[in-house]
C-alpha positions as CSV (number, residue, x, y, z in Angstrom):
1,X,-28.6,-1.0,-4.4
2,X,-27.5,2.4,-5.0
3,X,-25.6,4.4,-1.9
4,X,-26.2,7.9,-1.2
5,X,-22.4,8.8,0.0
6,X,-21.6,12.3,0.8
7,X,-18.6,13.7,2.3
8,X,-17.9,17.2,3.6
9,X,-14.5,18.9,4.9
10,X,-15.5,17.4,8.2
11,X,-16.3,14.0,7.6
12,X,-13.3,13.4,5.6
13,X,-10.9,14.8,8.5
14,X,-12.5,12.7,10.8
15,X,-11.8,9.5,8.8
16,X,-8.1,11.0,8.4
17,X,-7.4,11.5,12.1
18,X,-9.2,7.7,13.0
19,X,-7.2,6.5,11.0
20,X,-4.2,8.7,11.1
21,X,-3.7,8.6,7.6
22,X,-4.2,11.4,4.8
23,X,-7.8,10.2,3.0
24,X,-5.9,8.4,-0.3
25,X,-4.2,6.0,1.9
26,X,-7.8,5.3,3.6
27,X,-9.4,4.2,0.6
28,X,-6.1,1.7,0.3
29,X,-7.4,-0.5,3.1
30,X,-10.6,-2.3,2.2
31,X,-11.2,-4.1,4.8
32,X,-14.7,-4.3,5.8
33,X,-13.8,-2.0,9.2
34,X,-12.5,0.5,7.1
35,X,-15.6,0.5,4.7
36,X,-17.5,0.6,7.8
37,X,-16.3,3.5,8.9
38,X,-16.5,5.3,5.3
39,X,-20.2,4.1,5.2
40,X,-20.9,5.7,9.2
41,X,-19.3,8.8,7.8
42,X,-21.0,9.6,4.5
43,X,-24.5,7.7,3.8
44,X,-27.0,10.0,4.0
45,X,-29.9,8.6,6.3
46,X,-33.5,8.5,5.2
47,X,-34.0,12.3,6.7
48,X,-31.3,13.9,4.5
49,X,-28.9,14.0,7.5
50,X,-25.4,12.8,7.1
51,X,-23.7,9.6,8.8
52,X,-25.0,6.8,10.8
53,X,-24.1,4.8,13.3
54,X,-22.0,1.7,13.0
55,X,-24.4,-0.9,13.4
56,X,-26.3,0.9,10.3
57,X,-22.9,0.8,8.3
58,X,-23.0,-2.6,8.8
59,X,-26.3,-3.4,8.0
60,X,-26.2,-1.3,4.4
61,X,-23.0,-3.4,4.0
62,X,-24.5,-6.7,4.5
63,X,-27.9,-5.4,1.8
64,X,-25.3,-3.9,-0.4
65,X,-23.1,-6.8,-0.5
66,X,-27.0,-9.2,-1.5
67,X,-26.6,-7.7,-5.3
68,X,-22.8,-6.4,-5.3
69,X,-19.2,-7.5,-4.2
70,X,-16.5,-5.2,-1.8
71,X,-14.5,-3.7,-5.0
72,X,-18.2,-2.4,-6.4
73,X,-18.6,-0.6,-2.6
74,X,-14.9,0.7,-2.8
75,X,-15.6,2.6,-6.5
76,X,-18.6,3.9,-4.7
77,X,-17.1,5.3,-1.9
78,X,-14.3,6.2,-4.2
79,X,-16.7,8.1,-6.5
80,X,-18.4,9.9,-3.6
81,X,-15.0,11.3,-2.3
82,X,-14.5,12.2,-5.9
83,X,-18.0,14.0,-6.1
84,X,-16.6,16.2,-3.1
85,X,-13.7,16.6,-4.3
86,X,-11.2,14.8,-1.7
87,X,-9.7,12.6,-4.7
88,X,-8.6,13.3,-7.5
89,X,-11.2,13.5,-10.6
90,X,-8.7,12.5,-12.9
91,X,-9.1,9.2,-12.3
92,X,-12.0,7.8,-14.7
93,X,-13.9,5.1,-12.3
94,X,-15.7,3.8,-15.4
95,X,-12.7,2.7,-17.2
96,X,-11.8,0.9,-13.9
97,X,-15.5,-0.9,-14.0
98,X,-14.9,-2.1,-17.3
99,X,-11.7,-3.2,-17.3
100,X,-13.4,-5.4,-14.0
101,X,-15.9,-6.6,-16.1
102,X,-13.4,-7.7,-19.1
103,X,-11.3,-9.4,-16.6
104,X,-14.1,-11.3,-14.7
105,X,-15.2,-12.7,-18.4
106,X,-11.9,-13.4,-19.3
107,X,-11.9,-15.7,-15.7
108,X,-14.9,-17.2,-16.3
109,X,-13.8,-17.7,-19.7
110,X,-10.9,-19.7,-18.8
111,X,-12.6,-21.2,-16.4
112,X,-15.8,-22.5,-18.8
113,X,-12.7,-23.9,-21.3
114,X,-10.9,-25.9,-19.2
115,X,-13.9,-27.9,-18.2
């Protein structure tokens, strides 16, 4: 499932004054709340407008979460502030995706070997 995430000036202050914090310390806290709240602010709804409400956050969590995990909705929350340019573009999200993927084979790895 693909999310359409788009975050403007306001969007992104409002998450900074909910939760008091400038918008790189927001994506720190990935609780499901906090993801919530990222998802209310940015998805773009089936008519093109921009955030929806909470129960609809929660219920694109819970299909999103079907075929991904949390850290997959983080990098593409992540990306989407990125897009707009509230985070810094430096930071190469794809590297971080593969270096995921190494590490979960070298788990399951370990795991198939000592069986």
């Amino acid at each position: 499932m693909k999310l359409n995430l788009k975050y403007t000036a306001t969007t992104v202050d409002e998450i900074e004054q909910s939760k008091k914090l400038p918008i790189e310390n927001c994506v720190a806290d990935n609780t499901i709340g906090n993801l919530a709240l990222f998802i209310q602010k940015g998805l773009v709804n089936d008519n093109g407008n921009v955030g929806v409400s909470k129960s609809v956050a929660m219920s694109t969590i819970d299909e999103y979460l079907k075929d991904n995990d949390k850290d997959e909705l983080l990098m593409d929350i992540m990306q989407a502030l990125m897009d707009g340019g509230f985070l810094s573009r430096d930071v190469d999200l794809e590297k971080v995706k593969e270096l995921k993927a190494k590490r979960k084979a070298q788990v399951n790895e370990q795991i198939e070997n000592a069986m």
